[in-house]
C-alpha positions as a printed Julia matrix, in Angstrom:
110×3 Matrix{Float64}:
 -21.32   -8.71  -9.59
 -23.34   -7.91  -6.53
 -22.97   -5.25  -4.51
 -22.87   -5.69  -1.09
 -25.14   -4.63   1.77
 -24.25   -6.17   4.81
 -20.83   -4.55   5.43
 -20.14   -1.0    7.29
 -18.4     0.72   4.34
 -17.97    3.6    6.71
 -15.66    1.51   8.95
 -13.73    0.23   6.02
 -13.72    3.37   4.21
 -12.11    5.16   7.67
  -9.51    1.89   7.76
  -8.34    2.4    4.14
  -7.89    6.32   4.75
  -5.98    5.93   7.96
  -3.46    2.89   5.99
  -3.24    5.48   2.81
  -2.49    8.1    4.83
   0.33    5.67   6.6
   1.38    4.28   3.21
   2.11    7.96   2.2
   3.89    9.3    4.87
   5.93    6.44   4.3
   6.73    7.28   0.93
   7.53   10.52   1.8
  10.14    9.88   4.27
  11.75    7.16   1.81
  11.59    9.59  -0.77
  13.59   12.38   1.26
  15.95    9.69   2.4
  16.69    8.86  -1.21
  16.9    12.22  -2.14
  19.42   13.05   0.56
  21.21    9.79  -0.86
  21.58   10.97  -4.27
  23.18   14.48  -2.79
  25.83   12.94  -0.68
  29.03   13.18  -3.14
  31.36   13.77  -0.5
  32.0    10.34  -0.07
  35.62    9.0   -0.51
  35.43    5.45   1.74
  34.84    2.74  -0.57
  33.32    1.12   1.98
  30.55    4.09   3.3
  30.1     4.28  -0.72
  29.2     0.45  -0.56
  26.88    0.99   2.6
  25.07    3.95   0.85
  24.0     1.42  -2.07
  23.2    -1.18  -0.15
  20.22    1.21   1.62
  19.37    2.61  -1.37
  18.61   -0.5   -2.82
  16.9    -1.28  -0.04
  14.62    1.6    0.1
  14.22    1.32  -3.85
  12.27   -2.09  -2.67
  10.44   -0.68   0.16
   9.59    2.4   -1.94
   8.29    0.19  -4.98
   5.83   -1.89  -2.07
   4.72    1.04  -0.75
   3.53    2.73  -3.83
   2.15   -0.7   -4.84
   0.37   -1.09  -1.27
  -1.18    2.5   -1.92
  -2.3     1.87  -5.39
  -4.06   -1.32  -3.64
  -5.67    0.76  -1.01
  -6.87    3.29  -3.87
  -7.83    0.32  -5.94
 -10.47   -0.78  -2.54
 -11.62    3.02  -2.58
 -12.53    2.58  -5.72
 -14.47   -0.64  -5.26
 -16.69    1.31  -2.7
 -17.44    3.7   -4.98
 -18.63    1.18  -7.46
 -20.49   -0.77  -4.97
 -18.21   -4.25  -5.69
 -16.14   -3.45  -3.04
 -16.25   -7.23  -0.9
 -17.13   -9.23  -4.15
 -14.12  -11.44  -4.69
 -13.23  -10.81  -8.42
 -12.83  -14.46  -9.14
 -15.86  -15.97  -8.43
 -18.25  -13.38  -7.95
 -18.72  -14.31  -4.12
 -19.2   -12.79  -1.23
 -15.23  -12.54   0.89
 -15.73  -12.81   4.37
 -15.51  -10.42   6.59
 -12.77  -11.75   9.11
 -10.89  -11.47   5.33
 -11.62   -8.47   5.04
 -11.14   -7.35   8.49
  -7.44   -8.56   8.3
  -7.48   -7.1    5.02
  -9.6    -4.61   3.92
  -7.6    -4.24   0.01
  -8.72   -7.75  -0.14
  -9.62   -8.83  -4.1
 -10.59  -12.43  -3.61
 -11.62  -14.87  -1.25
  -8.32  -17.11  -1.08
């Protein structure tokens, strides 16, 4: 694969730091939500019982995207650091940059 030299890997780089750090603050907060969850054994309504696994499940999902959006953003950082970062790893190619723009943990042109 070729390595790139037309993009600002600075810009991207700064992008893909600001979404981590978003991605794990998000994870945090999910995490001490769940946590708080898994405490509350006071409950006696059937019903509030009911409500409390239906947002847990909930969070489980957004939890599990999260972690999988971060390990995409770390997968990118990575990239950079081995100068493919921008190569689509299907073909080899060269993804646009309006991709990229719109997604900078982009893999592939399509």
């Amino acid at each position: 694969m070729k390595k790139r030299d037309d993009l600002d890997l600075d810009s991207f780089e700064k992008k893909l730091i600001s979404e981590k750090d978003r991605v794990q603050k998000g994870i945090e907060i999910l995490r001490d939500e769940l946590n708080v969850l898994m405490i509350e054994d006071e409950i006696d309504d059937t019903e509030d019982m009911a409500e409390l696994q239906i947002q847990n499940t909930k969070d489980q999902r957004i939890l599990a995207h999260l972690k999988l959006e971060l390990a995409e953003i770390d997968d990118a950082l990575m990239r950079m650091k081995s100068g493919t970062y921008g190569v689509c790893e299907t073909t080899g190619r060269e993804i646009p940059l309006d991709r990229l723009n719109a997604n900078p943990t982009a893999r592939t042109i399509a």
